[in-house]
Every structure is written in C-alpha cells, then in structure tokens.
C-alpha positions as CSV (number, residue, x, y, z in Angstrom):
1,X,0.0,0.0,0.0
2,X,0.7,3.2,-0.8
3,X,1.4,5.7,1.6
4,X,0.4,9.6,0.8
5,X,1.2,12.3,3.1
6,X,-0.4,16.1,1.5
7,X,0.9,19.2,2.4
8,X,0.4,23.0,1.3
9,X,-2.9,23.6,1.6
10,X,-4.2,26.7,3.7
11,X,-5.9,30.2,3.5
12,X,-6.1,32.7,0.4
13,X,-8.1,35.3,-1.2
14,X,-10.0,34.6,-4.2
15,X,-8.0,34.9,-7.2
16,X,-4.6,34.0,-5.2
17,X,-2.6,30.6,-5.7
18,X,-1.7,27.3,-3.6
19,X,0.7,25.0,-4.3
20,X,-0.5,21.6,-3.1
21,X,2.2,17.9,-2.6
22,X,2.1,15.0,-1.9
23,X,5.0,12.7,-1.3
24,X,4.7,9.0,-2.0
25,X,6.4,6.3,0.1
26,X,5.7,2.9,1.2
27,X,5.1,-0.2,-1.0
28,X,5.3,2.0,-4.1
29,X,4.4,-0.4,-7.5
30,X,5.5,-0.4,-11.3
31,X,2.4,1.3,-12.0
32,X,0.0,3.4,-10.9
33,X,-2.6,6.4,-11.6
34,X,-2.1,9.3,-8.9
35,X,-4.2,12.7,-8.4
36,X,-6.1,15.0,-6.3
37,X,-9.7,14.8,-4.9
38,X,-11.5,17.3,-3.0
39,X,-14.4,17.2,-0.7
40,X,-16.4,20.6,-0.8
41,X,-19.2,21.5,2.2
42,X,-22.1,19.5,1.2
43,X,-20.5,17.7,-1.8
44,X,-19.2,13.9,-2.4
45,X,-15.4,13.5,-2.8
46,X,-14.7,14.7,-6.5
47,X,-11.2,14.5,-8.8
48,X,-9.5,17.5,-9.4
49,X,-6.7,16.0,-11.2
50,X,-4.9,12.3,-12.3
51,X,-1.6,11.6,-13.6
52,X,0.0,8.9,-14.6
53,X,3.3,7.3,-12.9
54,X,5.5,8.0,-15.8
55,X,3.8,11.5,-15.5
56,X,1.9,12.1,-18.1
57,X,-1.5,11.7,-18.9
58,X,-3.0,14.1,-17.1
59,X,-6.7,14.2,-16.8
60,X,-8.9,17.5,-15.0
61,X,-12.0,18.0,-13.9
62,X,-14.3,19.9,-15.8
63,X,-14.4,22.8,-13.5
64,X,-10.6,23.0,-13.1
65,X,-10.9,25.0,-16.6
66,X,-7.2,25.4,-17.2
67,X,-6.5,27.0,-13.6
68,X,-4.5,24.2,-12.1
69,X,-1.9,22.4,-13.1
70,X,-0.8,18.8,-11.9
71,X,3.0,17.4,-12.2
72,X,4.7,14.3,-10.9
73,X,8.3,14.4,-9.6
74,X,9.5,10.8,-10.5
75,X,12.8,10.8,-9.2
76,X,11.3,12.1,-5.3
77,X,8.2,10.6,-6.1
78,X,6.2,14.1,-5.5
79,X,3.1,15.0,-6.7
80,X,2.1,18.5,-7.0
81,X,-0.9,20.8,-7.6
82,X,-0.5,24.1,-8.7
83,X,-3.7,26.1,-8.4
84,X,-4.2,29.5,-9.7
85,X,-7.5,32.1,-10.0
86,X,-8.6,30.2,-6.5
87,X,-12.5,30.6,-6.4
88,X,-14.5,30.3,-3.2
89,X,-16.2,27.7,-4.4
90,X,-12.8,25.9,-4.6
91,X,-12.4,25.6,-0.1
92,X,-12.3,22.4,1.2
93,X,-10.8,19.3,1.8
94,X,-7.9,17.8,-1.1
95,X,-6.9,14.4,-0.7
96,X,-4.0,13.0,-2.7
97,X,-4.9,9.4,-4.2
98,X,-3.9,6.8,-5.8
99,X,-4.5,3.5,-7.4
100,X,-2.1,0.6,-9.1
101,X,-3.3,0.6,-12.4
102,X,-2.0,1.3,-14.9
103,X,-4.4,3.4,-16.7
104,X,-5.8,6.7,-15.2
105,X,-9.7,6.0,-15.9
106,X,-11.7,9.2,-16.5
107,X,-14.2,7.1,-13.9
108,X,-11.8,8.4,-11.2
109,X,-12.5,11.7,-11.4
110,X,-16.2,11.0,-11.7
111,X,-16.4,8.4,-9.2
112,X,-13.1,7.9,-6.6
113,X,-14.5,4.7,-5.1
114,X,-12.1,2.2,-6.9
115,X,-9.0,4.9,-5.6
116,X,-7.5,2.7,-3.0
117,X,-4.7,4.3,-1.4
118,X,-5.6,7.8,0.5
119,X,-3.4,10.5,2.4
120,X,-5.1,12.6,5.3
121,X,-6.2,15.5,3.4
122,X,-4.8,19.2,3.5
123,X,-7.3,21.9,3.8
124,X,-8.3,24.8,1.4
125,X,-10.0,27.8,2.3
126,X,-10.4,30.7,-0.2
127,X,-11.8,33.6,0.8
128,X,-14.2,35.7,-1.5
C-alpha cells in the first residue's frame, strides 16, 4: 500500500494561488494512476486532477478550466498541484490518491470509489 502524506494547503483570497504535494512512500508499485480529490461543504469526494506514474496523462475536472496544473516528480516521487485564480467555491478538503493501475480511468475523477490508497487530506480555504 501506498502511503500519501499532503501538504500546502491553507488560506487565500480569491484569485490567489496554492501550491498543493504530496509525497509518496511505502510499498510503491510499477504502475500506478495518482491525483487530487476534494471534498467541498455538502458535496461527495470529487477528482481534481490524475496523472500517470511515468507523469503524463493528465486528466482534470471539468471545473478546473485550465486554472491548475498537476505534475509528478519521479525521481522524489512528489506529486504536485499548482492552483491558480482560487475561487471560493474551490475551499475544502484535497486528498492526494492513488490507485495501481495502470491506466488513469476518466471514472476516477467522476467516481473515486475504486481509488484505493488515500493521504489525510490538506485543507483549502479561499476567501471571496
């Protein structure tokens, strides 16, 4: 199992940036999809973002709308967020997930229930 540990989040105006990672240690395996979820007030865990191992691939959700940006640091295996144009809509919870498969299904940003490994979550509070 994969072990995810997030860091980064906390509190910004709307329109400010955040710069979300996630380091990955533990059983790590030849493959695997990666990303971010979030968990809004009154909303079900959504994906923000996936990425493949070999980093590439990358996969958003519709309302990311080319304001964030996901990357994979192989050699510290790193995953990062980059989010820009923060909207208030945008506070909550981010989780940083992952799977070992080798694909990064669209499915996972619609529906995280087959993501198996999760970190704690880093909180995200934009201010309007």
């Amino acid at each position: 199992q994969m072990q995810l540990t997030e860091s980064g989040g906390g509190s910004v105006e709307a329109g400010g940036s955040l710069r979300l990672s996630c380091t990955v240690s533990g059983h790590i395996p030849a493959w695997y999809c990666i990303g971010w979820f979030r968990q809004t007030p009154g909303n079900q865990r959504e994906g923000v973002a996936l990425i493949r191992d070999e980093g590439i691939s990358e996969k958003y959700g519709d309302f990311v709308k080319g304001r964030f940006t996901i990357s994979l640091d192989r050699t510290t295996h790193t995953l990062h967020l980059q989010m820009n144009s923060l909207k208030f809509e945008d506070s909550g919870m981010y989780y940083c997930g992952a799977v070992a498969k080798q694909v990064c299904w669209t499915k996972y940003l619609e529906d995280p229930s087959d993501v198996t490994d999760w970190g704690q979550g880093t909180r995200v509070t934009v201010s309007s």
